[in-house]
C-alpha positions as CSV (number, residue, x, y, z in Angstrom):
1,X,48.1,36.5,-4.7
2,X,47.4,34.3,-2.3
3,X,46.6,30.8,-3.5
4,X,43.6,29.1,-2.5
5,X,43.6,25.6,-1.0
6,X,41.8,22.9,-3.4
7,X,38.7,21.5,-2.6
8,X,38.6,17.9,-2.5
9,X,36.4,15.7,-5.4
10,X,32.7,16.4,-4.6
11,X,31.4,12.9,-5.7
12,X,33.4,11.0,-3.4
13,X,33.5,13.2,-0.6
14,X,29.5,13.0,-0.9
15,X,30.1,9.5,-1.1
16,X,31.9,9.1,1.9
17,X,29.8,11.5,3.9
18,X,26.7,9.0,3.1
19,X,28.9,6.1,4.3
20,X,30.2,7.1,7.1
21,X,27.0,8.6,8.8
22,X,24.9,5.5,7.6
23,X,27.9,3.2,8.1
24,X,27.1,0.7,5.4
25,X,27.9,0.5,2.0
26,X,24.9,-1.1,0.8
27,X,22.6,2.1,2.6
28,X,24.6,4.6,1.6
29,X,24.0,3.3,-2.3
30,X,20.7,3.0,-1.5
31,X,20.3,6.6,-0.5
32,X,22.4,7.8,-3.5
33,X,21.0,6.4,-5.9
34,X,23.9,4.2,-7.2
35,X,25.8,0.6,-6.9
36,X,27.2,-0.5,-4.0
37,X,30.6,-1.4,-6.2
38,X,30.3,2.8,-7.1
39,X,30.2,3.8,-3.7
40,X,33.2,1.9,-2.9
41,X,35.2,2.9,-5.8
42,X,33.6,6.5,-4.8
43,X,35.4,6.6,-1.2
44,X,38.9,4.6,-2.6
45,X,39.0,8.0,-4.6
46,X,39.0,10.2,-2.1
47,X,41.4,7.8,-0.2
48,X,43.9,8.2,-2.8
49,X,42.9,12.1,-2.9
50,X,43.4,12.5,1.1
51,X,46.4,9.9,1.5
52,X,44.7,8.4,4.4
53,X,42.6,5.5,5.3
54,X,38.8,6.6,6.3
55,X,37.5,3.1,7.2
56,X,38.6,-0.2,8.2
57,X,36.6,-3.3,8.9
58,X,36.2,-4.6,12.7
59,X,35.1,-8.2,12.8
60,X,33.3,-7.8,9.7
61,X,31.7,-4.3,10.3
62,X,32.2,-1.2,8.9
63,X,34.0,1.2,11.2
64,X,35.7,4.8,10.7
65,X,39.5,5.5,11.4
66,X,40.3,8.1,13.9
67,X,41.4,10.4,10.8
68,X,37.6,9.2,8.9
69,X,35.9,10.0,12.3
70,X,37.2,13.6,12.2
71,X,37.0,14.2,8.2
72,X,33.3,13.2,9.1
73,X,32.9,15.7,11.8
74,X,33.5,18.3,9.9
75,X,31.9,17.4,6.6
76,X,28.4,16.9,8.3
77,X,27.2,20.4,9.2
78,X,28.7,21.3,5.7
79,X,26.8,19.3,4.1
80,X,23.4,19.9,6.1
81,X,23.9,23.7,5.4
82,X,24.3,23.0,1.5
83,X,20.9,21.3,1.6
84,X,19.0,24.5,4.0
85,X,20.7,26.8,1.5
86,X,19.5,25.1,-1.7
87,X,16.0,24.4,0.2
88,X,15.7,28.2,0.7
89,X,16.4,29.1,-2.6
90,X,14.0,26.8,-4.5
91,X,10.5,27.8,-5.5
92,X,7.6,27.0,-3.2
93,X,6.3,24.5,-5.1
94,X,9.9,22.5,-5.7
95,X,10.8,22.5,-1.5
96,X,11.4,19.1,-0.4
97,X,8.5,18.7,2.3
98,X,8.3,15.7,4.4
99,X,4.7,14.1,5.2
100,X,5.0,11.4,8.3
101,X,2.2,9.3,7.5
102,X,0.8,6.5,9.4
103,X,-1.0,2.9,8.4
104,X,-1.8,-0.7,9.9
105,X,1.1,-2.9,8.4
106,X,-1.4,-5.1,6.2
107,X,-3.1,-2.0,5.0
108,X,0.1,-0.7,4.0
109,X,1.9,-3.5,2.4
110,X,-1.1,-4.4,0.3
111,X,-2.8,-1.5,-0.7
112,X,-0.7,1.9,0.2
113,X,2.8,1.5,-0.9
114,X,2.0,-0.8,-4.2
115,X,0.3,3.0,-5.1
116,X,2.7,5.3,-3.8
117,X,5.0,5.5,-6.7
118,X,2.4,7.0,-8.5
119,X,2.1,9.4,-6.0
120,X,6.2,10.3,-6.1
121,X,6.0,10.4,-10.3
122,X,3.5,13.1,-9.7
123,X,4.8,15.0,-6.4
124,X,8.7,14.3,-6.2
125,X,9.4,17.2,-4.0
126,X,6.8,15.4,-1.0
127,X,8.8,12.6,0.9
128,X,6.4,10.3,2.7
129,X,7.8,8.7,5.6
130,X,5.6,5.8,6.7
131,X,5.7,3.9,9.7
132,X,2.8,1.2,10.2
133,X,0.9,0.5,13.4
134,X,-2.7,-1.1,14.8
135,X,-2.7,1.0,17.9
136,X,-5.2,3.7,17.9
137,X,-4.2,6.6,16.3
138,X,-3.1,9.7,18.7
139,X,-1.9,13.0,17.6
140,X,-1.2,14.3,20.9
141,X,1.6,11.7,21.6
142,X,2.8,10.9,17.3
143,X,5.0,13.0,15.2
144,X,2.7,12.0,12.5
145,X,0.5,14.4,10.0
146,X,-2.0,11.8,9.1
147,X,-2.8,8.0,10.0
148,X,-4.6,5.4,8.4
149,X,-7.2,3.4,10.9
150,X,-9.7,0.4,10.5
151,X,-12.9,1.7,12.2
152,X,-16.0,3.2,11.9
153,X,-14.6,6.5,11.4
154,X,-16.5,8.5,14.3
155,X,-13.7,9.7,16.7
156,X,-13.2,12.1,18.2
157,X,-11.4,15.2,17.1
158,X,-10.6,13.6,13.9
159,X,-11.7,14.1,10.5
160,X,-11.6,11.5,7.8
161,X,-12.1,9.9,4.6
162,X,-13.0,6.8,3.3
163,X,-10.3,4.8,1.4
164,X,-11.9,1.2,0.3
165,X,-15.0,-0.5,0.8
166,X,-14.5,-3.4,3.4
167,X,-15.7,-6.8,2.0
168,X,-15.1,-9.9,3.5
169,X,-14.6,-13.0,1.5
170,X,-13.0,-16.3,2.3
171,X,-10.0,-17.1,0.3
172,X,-7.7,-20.2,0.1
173,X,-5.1,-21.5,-2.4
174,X,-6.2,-23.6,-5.5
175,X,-5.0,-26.8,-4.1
176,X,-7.8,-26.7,-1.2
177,X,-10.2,-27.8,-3.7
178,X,-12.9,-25.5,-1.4
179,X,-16.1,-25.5,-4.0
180,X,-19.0,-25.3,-1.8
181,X,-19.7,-23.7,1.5
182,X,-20.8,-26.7,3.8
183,X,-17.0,-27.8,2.9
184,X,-15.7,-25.0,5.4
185,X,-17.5,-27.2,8.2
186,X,-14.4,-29.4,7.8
187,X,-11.6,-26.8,6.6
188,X,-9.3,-25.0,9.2
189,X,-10.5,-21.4,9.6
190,X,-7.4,-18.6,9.4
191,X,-8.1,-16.2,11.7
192,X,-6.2,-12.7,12.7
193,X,-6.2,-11.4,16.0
194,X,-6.3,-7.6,14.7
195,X,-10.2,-8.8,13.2
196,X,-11.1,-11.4,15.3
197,X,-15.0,-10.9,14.8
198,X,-14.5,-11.3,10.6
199,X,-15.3,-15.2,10.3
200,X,-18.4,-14.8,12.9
201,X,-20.0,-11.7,11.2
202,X,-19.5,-13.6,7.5
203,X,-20.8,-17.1,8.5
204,X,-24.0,-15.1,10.0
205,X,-24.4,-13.4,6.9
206,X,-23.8,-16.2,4.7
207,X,-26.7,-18.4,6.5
208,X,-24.3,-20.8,8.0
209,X,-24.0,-22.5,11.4
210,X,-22.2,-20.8,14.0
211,X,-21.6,-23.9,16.3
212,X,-19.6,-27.0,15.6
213,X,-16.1,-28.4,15.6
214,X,-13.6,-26.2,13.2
215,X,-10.3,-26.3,13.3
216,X,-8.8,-22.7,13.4
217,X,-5.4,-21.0,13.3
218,X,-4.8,-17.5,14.7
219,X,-2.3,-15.2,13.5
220,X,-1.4,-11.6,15.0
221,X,-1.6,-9.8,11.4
222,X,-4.1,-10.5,8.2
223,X,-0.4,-10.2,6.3
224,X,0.5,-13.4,8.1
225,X,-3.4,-15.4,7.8
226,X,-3.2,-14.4,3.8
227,X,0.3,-15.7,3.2
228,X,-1.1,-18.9,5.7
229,X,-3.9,-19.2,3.4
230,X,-1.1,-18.8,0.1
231,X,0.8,-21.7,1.3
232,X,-2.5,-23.8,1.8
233,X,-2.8,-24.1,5.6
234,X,-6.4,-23.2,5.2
235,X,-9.5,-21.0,4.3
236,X,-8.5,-17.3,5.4
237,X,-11.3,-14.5,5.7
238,X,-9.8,-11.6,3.8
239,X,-10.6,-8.0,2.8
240,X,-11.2,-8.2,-1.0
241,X,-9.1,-5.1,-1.9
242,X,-6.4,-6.6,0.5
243,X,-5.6,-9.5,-1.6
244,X,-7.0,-8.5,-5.1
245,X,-3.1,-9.0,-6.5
246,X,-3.5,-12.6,-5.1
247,X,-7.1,-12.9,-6.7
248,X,-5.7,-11.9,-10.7
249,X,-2.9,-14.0,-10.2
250,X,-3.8,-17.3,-9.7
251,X,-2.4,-17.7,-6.1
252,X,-5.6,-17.5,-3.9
253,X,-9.2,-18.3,-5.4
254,X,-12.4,-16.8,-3.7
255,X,-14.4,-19.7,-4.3
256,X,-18.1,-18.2,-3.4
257,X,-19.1,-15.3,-4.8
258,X,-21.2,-14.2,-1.6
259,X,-19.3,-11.1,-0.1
260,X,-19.7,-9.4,3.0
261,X,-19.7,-5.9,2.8
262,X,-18.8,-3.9,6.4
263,X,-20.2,-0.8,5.2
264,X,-19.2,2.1,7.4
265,X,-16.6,-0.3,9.1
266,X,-13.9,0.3,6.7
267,X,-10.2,2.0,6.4
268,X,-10.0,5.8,6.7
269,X,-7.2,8.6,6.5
270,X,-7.7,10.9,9.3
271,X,-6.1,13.8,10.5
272,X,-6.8,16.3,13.6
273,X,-9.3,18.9,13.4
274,X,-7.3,21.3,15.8
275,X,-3.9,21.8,13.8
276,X,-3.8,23.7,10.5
277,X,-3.0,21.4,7.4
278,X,0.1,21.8,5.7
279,X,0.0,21.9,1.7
280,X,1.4,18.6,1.6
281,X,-1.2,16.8,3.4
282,X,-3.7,18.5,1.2
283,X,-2.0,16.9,-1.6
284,X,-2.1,13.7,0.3
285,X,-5.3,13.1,0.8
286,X,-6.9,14.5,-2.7
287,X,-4.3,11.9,-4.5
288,X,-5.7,9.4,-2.4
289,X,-9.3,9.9,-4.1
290,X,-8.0,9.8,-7.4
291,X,-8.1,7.1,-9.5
292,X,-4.4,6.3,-9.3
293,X,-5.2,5.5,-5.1
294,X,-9.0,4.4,-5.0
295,X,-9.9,1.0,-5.2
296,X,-13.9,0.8,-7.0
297,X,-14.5,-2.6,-7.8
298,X,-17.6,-4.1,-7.2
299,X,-19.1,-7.5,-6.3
300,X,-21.4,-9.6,-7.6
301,X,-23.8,-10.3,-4.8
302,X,-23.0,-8.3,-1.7
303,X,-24.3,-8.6,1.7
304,X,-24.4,-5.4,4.0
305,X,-23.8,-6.2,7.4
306,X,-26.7,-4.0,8.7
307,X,-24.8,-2.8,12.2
308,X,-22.7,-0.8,10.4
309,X,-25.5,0.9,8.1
310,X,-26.1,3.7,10.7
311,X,-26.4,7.3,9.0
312,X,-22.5,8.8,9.2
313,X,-21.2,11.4,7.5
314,X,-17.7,11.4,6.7
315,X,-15.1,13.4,4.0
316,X,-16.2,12.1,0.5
317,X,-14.9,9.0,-0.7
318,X,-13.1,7.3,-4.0
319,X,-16.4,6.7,-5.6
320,X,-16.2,8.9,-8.9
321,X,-18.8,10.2,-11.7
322,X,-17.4,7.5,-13.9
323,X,-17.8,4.4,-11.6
324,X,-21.3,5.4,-10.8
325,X,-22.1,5.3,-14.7
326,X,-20.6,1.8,-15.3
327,X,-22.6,0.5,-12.7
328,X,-25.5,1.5,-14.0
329,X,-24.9,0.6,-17.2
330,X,-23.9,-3.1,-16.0
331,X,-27.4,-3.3,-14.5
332,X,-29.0,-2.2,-17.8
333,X,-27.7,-4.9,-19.7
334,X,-27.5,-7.7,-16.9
335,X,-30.9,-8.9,-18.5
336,X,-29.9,-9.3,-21.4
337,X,-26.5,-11.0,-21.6
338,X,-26.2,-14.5,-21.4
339,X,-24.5,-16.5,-18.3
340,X,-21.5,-16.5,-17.6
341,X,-18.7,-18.7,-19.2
342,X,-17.2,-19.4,-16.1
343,X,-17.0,-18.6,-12.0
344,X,-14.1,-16.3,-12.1
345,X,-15.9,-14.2,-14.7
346,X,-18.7,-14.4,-12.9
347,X,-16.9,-12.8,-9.9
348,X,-15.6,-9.4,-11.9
349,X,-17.4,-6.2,-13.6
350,X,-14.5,-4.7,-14.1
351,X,-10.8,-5.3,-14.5
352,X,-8.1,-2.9,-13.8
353,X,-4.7,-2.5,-13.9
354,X,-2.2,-1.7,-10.6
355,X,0.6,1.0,-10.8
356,X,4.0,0.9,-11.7
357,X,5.3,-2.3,-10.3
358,X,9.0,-0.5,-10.3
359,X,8.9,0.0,-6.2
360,X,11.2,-1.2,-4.2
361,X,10.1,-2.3,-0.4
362,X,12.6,-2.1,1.9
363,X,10.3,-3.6,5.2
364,X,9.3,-6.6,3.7
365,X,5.8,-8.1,2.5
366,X,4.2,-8.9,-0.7
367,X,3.3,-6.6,-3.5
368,X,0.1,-7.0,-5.8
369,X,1.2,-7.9,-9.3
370,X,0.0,-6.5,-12.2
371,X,-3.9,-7.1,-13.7
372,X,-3.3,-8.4,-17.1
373,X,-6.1,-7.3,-19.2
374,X,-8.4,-10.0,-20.6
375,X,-10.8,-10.3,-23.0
376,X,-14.3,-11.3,-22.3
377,X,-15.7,-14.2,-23.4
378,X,-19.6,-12.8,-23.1
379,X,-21.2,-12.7,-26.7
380,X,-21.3,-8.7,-27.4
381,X,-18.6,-5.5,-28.0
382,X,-17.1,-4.3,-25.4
383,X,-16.4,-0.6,-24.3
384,X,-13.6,0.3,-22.4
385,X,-13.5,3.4,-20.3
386,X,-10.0,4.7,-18.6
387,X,-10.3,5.7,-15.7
388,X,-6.4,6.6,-14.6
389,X,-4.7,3.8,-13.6
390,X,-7.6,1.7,-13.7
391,X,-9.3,0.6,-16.9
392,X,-13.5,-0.6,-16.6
393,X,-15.3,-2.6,-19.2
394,X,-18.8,-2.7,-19.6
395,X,-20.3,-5.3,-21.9
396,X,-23.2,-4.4,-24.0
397,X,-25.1,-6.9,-25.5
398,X,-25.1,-7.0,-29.3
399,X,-28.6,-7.5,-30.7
C-alpha cells in the first residue's frame, strides 16, 4: 500500500498563512484571535516541522524567504477553498455575509461602533465592514449596501430612516466655569467645518446676539471640536447624543439646559430604492431601531428650529411604545414634584446604560463610557422600566 505523505500541523500552518499574507505578527493575531507571542511560537513550529526558514527581518520589517514566498503560494487558494467549501455547507442562517456599511467619522466613533457589539453578540455570522465619510452618499459609484448621512433625509432615490434626534447644545469642560449665557460673549466658540451653520442657528434660538467680537476656532470634524472643547480650548456646540458618554462622565458639562432641537435635520440610514435588499441589511436596519441602537432621551426645554418642521415622511424611527408612555407619565407628575436638587438632575428624565464596553477600535477615537445608574434624590418611589440596553426611571410623587 502506498503510503500517504503527512500533512503538516494545521495550527501553525494557519498561523503562518495569516502572517505571511498580512505580513505582521501583531495583525495576524489580531485576525486569529490570539497573542502575538502564540503566533510566533505558532510559525517556529512549523519552522522546525518544514526545516526551513519562512521569514526573516529586513531593516526591521517582516519579509518572506524565497522558500516562505512559495510555501505561501500554494497554501493561499487552499485555504480560500476550505472557507467556500465550509460556507456552502452551512445552513442559511449560519453563512458568513458581509454588510459594507457607510457613516460620517464622528457619527461613527460616537454613536455606531460603541453599539455594534451588541449587534455581533446577536448576529455573529453578519460581518460589518465600515468605512466613514462626509461626502454625499452615492450608490452608483460605492461598493456599499447602506450609508449613514446628516441631512434632511429627502433625496433622491433613497429610502431612509431616522437614527437620533439632532439637538444642539453647547458644551465645555468643567474648568471653563461657563454658568450663564451672556458669558459666551467672551468664550472662544469651537466650530466644525462639516456644521458650520450650528452656533448661528443655536444663538438665534437661544435669544442671543448674533453680532460682536468672539473668538472662534474651526476644526474640520465635530470629533476634533469635542475633544477641543475636552481639553478646555473653549465652548463647543455639540450634538447631544454625540457626546452623551462625555456628559455622564464628568468630562464635558452642558451648562444651560436650553437645547436646540433640528427636527427633520438629523442622521439617517439610507439605502437605494432600485436594488433588492439582501437579508442582512434587513437585519441591519431593524437592529438599528431596537433599543440596543436607538438613542430616546429627552430634554428638558427644547427648542424646534422651525425650518426644518416641514411635513416629511420618512421610514419609522427609534421612538418605541415604551418611551412614549414615560414621557407622558413625566408630564403627569411634573406638577407635583418638588424642584430639582441640582442642575444636572435637572438636565435628565431618564438614565440609561451603554453596551458592552468590551470593543476594541482599531481606527482610533473615543468611546462613550458606561452610564452608572444613580439614584434620585427627588422625594418619592421610583419605577424603573427596562427597556433593552437602556433602563428609564420615572419618578412618581409619593403623597
Amino acid at each position: 500500500m502506498e503510503r500517504r505523505a503527512l500533512l503538516p500541523p494545521l495550527n501553525p500552518t494557519r498561523a503562518f498563512e495569516a502572517t505571511g499574507r498580512l505580513l505582521s505578527i501583531s495583525k495576524a493575531a489580531d485576525e486569529l484571535a490570539v497573542t502575538p507571542a502564540a503566533v510566533s511560537r505558532q510559525v517556529r513550529t512549523l519552522e522546525a516541522y518544514l526545516g526551513v526558514d519562512l521569514f526573516e527581518r529586513v531593516k526591521g520589517r517582516l519579509e518572506l524567504t524565497s522558500a516562505g514566498a512559495r510555501y505561501l503560494a500554494e497554501l493561499m487558494p487552499l485555504f480560500a477553498s476550505l472557507r467556500t467549501a465550509t460556507d456552502s455547507l452551512r445552513s442559511p442562517e449560519r453563512r458568513t455575509r458581509v454588510l459594507k456599511i457607510r457613516s460620517p467619522a464622528t457619527f461613527a466613533v460616537r454613536w455606531l461602533i460603541p453599539r455594534l457589539a451588541s449587534f455581533h453578540r446577536l448576529h455573529e455570522n453578519i460581518d460589518v465592514q465600515l468605512t466613514t465619510s462626509s461626502a454625499p452618499l452615492n450608490f452608483a459609484r460605492e461598493d456599499i449596501d447602506g450609508g449613514i448621512q446628516l441631512g434632511d433625509g429627502k433625496w433622491p432615490g433613497l429610502r431612509v430612516q431616522r437614527l437620533i434626534a439632532n439637538e444642539l447644545v453647547p458644551v465645555a469642560a468643567p474648568s471653563r466655569q461657563v454658568k450663564a449665557r451672556s458669558q459666551l460673549h467672551g468664550e472662544t466658540l469651537l466650530h466644525t467645518l462639516a456644521r458650520p451653520e450650528d452656533w448661528t442657528l443655536w444663538l438665534k434660538a437661544a435669544g442671543l446676539p448674533l453680532n460682536g467680537r468672539r473668538r472662534e476656532m474651526r476644526y474640520e470634524t465635530s470629533l476634533l471640536a469635542y475633544q477641543a472643547a475636552i481639553e478646555g480650548h473653549g465652548v463647543a456646540i455639540a450634538q447631544k447624543a454625540l457626546v452623551r458618554g462625555e456628559l455622564e462622565s464628568g468630562l464635558l458639562v452642558a451648562p444651560f439646559s436650553f437645547e436646540l432641537d433640528r427636527g427633520h435635520h438629523t442622521y439617517y440610514f439610507a439605502w437605494p430604492t432600485g436594488r433588492p435588499q439582501s437579508d442582512a441589511l434587513k437585519i441591519f436596519r431593524r437592529w438599528l431601531l431596537t433599543p440596543d441602537s436607538a438613542d430616546q432621551q429627552r430634554p428638558l426645554e427644547r427648542h424646534h428650529d422651525e425650518q426644518s418642521q416641514r411635513p416629511f415622511v420618512a421610514e419609522p424611527g427609534p421612538t418605541s411604545k415604551i418611551t412614549r408612555i414615560l414621557r407622558s407619565s413625566t408630564a403627569a407628575h411634573a406638577a407635583t414634584r418638588r424642584p430639582y436638587a441640582n442642575r444636572r438632575e435637572s438636565k435628565r428624565t431618564c438614565h440609561g446604560t451603554q453596551p458592552s464596553r468590551n470593543l476594541s477600535i482599531r481606527a482610533g477615537g473615543s468611546v462613550l463610557p458606561v452610564a452608572r445608574k444613580r439614584r434620585s434624590k427627588s422625594i418619592g418611589r421610583s419605577s424603573e422600566y427596562p427597556h433593552g440596553c437602556l433602563m428609564f426611571k420615572v419618578l412618581t410623587a409619593t403623597p
